[in-house]
C-alpha positions in Angstrom: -71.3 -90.0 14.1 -73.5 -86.8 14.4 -71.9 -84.1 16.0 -74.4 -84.6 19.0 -73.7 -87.8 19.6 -70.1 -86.7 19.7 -70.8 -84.4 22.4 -72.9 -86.7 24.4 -69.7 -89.4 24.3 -67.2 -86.3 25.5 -69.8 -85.1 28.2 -69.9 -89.0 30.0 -66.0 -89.3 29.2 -65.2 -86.3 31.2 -67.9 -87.4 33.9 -66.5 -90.9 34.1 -62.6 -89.0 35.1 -64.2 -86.6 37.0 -64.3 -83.6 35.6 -67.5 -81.1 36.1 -65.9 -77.8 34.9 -63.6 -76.2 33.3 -61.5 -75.5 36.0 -61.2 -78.7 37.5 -57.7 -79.0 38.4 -57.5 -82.3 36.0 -59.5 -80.6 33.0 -56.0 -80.0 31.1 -54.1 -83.3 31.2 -57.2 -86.1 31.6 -59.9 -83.8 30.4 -57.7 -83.6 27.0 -57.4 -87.3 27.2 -61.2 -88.0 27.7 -61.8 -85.6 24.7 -59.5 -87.4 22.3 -61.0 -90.4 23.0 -63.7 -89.8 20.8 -63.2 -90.3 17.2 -63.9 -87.3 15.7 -62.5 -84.8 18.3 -58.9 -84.2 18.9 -56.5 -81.4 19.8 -57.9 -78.6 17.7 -61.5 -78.8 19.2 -60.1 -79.2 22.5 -57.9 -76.2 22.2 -61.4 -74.5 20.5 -63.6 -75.6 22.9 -61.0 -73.8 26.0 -60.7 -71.1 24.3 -64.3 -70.7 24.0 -65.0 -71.2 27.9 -62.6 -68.5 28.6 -59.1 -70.4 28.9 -56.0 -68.9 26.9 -55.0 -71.5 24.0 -54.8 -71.4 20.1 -56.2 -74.0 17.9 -54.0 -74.6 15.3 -56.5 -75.1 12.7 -55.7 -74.6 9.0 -55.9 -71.1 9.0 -53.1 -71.1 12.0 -51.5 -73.8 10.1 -51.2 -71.9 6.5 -50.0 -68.2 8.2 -47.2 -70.2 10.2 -46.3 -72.3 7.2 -46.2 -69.1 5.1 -44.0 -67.1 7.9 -41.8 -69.9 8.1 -40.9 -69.9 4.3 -40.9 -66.2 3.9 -38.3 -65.9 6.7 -36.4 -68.6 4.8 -36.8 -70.7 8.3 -37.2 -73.8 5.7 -39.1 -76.2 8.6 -42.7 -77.4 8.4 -45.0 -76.5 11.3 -47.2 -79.4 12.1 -50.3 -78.4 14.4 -47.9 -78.9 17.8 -45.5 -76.9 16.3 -48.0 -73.6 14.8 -49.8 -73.9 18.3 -46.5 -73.1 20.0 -45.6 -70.4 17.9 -48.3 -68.5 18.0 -48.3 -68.6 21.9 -44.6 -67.5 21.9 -45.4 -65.0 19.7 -48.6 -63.7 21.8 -46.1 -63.6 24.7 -43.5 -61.4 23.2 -46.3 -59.2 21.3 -47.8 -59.0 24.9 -51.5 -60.1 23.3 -53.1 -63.2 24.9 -52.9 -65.9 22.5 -56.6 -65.8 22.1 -56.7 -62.9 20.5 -53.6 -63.1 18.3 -55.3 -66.5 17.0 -58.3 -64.3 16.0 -56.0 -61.8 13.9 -54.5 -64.4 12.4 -57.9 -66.1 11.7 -59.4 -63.1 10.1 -56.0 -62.2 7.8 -56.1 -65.6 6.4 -59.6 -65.1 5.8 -59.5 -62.1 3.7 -56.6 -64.4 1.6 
């Protein structure tokens, strides 16, 4: 499926629950639903796609993935974060570093870049 025709498929989905904006007061729980429901998108782009409309969220992408994997085993924590899991951290760790998510998710983004 072409990325358009992905969008077009997202854009009647979150029509057919109701959902205009962003800040529709169902946009989190069914708007996430109505995005999954296409094959193609899932969690990360939703988490992208907030964060780009303003919304604080991390998308635990592989770049998120491969810093949290890599604190986790240099802190000898010996677990494996899955995307629910790195998402999580990083917005615990935004919290206590008193940075919105967003922008701790861009650090991290442009560290593992420069890997």
């Amino acid at each position: 499926m072409l990325k358009a025709q992905g969008c077009a498929l997202v854009a009647q989905q979150l029509i057919n629950v109701g959902i205009q904006t962003s800040k529709d007061d169902k946009a989190e729980s069914e708007g996430r639903r109505a995005w999954n429901s296409v094959y193609g998108l899932g969690n990360v782009t939703w988490s992208y796609t907030r964060m780009l409309l303003g919304h604080q969220d991390v998308k635990a992408d592989r770049m998120i993935l491969r810093f949290v994997r890599s604190a986790f085993d240099a802190d000898g924590i010996g677990a494996t974060a899955n995307a629910k899991v790195a998402r999580s951290v990083v917005i615990a760790a935004a919290k206590d570093l008193d940075v919105e998510p967003v922008t701790l998710d861009h650090a991290i983004w442009q560290h593992q870049r420069r890997l």
